[in-house]
C-alpha positions in Angstrom: -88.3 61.0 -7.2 -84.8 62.6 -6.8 -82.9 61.9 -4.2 -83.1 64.7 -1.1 -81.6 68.0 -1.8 -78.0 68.6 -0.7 -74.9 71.2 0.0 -73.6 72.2 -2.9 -70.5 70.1 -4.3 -67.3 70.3 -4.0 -65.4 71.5 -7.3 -65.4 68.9 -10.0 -61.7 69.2 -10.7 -60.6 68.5 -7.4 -58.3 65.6 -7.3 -59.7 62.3 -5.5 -57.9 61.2 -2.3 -55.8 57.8 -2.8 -57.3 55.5 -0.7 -54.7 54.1 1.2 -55.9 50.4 3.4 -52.9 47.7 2.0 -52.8 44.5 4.0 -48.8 45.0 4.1 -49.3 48.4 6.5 -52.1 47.1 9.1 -50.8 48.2 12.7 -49.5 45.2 14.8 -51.5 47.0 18.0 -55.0 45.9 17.8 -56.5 49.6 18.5 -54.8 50.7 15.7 -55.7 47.8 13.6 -59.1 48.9 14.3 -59.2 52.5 13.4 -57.4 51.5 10.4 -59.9 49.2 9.4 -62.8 51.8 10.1 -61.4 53.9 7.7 -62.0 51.8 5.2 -66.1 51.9 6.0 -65.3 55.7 6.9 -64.1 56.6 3.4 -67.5 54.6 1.5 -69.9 56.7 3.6 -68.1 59.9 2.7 -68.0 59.2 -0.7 -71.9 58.3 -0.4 -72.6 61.3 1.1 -71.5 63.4 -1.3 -74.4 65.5 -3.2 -73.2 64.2 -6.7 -73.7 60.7 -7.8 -70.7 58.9 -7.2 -69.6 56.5 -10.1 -68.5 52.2 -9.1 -66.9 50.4 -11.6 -67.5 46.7 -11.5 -63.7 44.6 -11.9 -63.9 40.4 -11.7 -60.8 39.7 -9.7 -58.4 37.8 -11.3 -59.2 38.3 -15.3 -55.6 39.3 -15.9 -52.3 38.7 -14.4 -51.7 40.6 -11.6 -49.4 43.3 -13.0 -51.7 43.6 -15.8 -55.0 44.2 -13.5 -52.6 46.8 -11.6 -52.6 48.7 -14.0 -56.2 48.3 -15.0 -57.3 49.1 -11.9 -54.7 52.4 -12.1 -56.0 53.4 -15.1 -59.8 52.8 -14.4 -59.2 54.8 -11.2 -57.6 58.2 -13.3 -60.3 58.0 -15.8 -63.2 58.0 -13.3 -64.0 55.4 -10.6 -65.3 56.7 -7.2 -65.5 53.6 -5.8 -64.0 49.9 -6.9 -66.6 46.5 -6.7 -64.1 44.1 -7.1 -65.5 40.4 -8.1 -65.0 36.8 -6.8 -65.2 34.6 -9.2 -67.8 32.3 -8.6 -68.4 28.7 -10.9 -72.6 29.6 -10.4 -73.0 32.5 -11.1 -76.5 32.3 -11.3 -77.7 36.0 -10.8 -74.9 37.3 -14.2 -75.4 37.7 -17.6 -72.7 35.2 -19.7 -70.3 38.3 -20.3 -69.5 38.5 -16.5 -70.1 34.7 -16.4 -67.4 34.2 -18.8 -65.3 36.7 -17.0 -65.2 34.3 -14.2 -64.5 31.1 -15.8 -61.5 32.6 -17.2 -60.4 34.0 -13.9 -61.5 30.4 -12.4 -59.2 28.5 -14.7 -56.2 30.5 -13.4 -56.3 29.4 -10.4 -55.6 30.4 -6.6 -59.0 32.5 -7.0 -59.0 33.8 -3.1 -55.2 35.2 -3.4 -56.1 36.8 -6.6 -58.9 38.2 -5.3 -57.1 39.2 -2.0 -54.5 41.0 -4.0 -56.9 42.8 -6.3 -59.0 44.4 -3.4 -55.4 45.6 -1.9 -54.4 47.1 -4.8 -58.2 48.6 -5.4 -58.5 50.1 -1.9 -55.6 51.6 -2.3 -56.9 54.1 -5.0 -60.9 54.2 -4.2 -63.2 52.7 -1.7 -63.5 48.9 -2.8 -66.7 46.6 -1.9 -66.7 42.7 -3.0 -69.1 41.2 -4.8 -69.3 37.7 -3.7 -71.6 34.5 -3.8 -72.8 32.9 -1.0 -71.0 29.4 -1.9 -67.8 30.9 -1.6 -68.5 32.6 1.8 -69.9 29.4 3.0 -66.7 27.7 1.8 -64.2 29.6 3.3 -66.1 30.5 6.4 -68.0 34.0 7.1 -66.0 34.9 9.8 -62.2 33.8 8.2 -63.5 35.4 4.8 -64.8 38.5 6.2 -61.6 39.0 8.1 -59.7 38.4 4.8 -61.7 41.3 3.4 -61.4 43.4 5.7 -57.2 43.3 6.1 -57.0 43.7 2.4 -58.9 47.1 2.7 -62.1 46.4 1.7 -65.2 48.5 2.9 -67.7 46.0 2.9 -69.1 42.5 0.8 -72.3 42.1 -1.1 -73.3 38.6 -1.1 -75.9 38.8 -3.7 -77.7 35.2 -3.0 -77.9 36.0 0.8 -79.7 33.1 1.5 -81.8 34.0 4.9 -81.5 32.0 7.3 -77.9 32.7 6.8 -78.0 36.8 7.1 -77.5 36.8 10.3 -74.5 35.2 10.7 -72.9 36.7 8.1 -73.7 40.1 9.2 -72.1 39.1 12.7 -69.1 38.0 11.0 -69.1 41.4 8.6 -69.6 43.7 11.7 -66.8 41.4 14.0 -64.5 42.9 11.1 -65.3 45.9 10.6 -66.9 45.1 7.2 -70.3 46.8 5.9 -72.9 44.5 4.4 -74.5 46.3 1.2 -77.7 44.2 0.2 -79.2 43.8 -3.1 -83.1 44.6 -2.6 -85.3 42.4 -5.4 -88.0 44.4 -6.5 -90.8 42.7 -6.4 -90.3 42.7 -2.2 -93.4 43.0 0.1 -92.5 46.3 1.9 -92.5 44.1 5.3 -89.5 41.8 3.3 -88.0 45.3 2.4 -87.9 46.0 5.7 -86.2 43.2 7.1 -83.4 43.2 4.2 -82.7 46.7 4.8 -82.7 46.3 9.1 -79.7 43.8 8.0 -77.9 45.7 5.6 -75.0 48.7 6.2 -72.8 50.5 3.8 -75.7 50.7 0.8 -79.0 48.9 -0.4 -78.7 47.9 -4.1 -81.4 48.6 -6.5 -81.2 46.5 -9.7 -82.4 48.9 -12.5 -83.3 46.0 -14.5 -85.2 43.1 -13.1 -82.7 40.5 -15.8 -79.4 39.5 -15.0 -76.5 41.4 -15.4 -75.9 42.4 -19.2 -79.0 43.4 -19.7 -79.0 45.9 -22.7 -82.5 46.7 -23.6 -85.1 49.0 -22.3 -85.1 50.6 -18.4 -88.5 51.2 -16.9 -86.9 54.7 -14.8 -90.4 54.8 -13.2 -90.3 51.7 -11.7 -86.7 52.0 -10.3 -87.9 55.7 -8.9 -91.3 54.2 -7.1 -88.4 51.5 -5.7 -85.9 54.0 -4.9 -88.5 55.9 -2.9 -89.8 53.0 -1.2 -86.3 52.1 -0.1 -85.6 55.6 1.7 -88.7 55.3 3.1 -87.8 52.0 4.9 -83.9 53.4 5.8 -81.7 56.0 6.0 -79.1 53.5 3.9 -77.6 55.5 0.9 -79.0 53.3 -2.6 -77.4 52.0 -5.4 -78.2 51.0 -8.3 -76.6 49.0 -11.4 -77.7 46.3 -13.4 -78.7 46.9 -17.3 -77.2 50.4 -17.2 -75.5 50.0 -20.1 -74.6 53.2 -21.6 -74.0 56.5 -20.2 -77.0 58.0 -21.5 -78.5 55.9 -19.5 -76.5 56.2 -16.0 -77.8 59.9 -17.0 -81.4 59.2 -16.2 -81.1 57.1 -13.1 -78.1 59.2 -11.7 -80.6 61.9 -10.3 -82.5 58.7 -8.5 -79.5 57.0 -6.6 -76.0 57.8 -4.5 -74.1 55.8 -6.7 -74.6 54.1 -10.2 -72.3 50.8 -10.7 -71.6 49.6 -14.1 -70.0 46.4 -15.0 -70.7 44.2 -17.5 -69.8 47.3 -20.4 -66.2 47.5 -18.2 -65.7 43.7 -18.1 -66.7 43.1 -21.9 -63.6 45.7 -22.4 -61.4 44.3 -20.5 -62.2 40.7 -22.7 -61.6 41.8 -25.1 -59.8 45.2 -25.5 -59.1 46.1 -22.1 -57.3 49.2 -23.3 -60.6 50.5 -23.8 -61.7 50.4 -20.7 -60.7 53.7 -19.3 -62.6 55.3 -22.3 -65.4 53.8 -21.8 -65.0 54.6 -17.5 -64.6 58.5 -19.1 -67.6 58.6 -20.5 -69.8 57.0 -17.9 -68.4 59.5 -15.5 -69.2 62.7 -17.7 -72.7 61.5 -18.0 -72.7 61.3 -14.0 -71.2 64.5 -13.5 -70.5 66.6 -17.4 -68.0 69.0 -16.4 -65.9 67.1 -14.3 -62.3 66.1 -15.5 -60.2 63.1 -15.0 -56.9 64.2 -15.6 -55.6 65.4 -12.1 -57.1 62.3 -10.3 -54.6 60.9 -8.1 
């Protein structure tokens, strides 16, 4: 079912705004702390909004030195990212695939994992609207309430912990809403609509539809009809815009669940990239976004 008809959008070779939320230039006065943290959550819900469907590139934080990921995340940005899901690298990463797995045991064994991170979703949310992508574990670890702070003076818009256990939503959506943070949720499936319901009561910012039912990686087959019976049964239990990622692996495929979703999010084809090549991740960014949206240029993105 396609998502519900819209205005009609804006030019496509309009320059994206730069994003502007670095830690460095938080007010001091904590009204203007505030506001500047709301624009953060502001800037995600416009971009959702939008009658196209908006591009997210999935970046593990931490992968490269931090000049290096700079100008990653620069370049990723020009050739085109709406929106930034930045990765904390995470030793169990149960719900991946072994390329974004790998991904973080490279950016485990550098070390300092929360200031890497930190820095990456400054940088990010600087140039588009940036949510984490987080564990529970590490959440747990370093507190909800001191970690969803941290996220939220670095810029970001919001944190997906994808292994929400339950009878710890609440309190993590406390902490998130205390700072001003959104809390996206990743929907399984195979959800009772009563369990659909309750996930999506506690979720703000987006609700995640995996187009595959594997881990992340997944390169074979997509069942589109499936994801459009769940995307439809998500709208129907909120108003929440959905996004989906998860074994869209080339554009051709972002083509056919574009027309389905707000947003489509591709990572592990970006991350394997930046492994191994990383100069070809731009290319590769290009390409999704020209499925998304085929007339729309890059070149005077800010």
């Amino acid at each position: 079912m396609p998502r519900p008809p819209t205005a009609v959008p804006p030019p496509p070779w309009l320059p994206r705004p730069r994003w502007h939320h670095a830690t460095a230039d938080l007010p001091r006065q904590p009204a203007l702390r505030e506001r500047h943290l709301l624009a953060a959550t502001d800037s995600l819900h416009a971009l959702l909004a939008q009658p196209r469907c908006a591009l997210g590139v999935f970046v593990p934080a931490g992968l490269h030195p931090a000049r290096a990921e700079r100008r990653q995340l620069d370049q990723i940005a020009r050739a085109g990212a709406d929106l930034f899901e930045i990765g904390l690298a995470h030793h169990d990463a149960g719900l991946d695939g072994p390329v974004i797995q790998a991904a973080y045991r490279r950016a485990l064994s550098r070390g300092n994992v929360l200031a890497r991170a930190l820095r990456a979703v400054e940088h990010a949310a600087g140039l588009r609207p940036t949510v984490v992508m987080t564990y529970w574990d590490p959440v747990h670890r370093h507190g909800p309430e001191h970690l969803a702070r941290l996220l939220a003076d670095a810029g970001a818009a919001g944190a997906m912990v994808v292994d929400l256990p339950d009878d710890q939503a609440e309190r993590w959506q406390a902490a998130a809403k205390g700072a001003n943070l959104s809390t996206p949720r990743l929907v399984p499936r195979h959800l009772a609509d009563t369990g659909l319901a309750t996930v999506a009561a506690g979720a703000s910012g987006w609700l995640y539809a995996p187009a595959s039912t594997g881990p992340t990686g997944y390169r074979g087959a997509l069942d589109v009809p499936a994801l459009a019976d769940f995307t439809t049964r998500l709208r129907a239990a909120s108003p929440l815009p959905v996004v989906s990622g998860v074994g869209i692996s080339t554009p051709a495929l972002a083509e056919r669940v574009a027309p389905l979703v707000d947003a489509v999010v591709i990572g592990t084809p970006v991350v394997r990239a930046l492994m191994a090549s990383s100069e070809q991740a731009p290319a590769l960014t290009t390409a999704f976004a020209q499925a998304l949206y085929p007339y729309a240029t890059t070149e005077t993105r800010a």
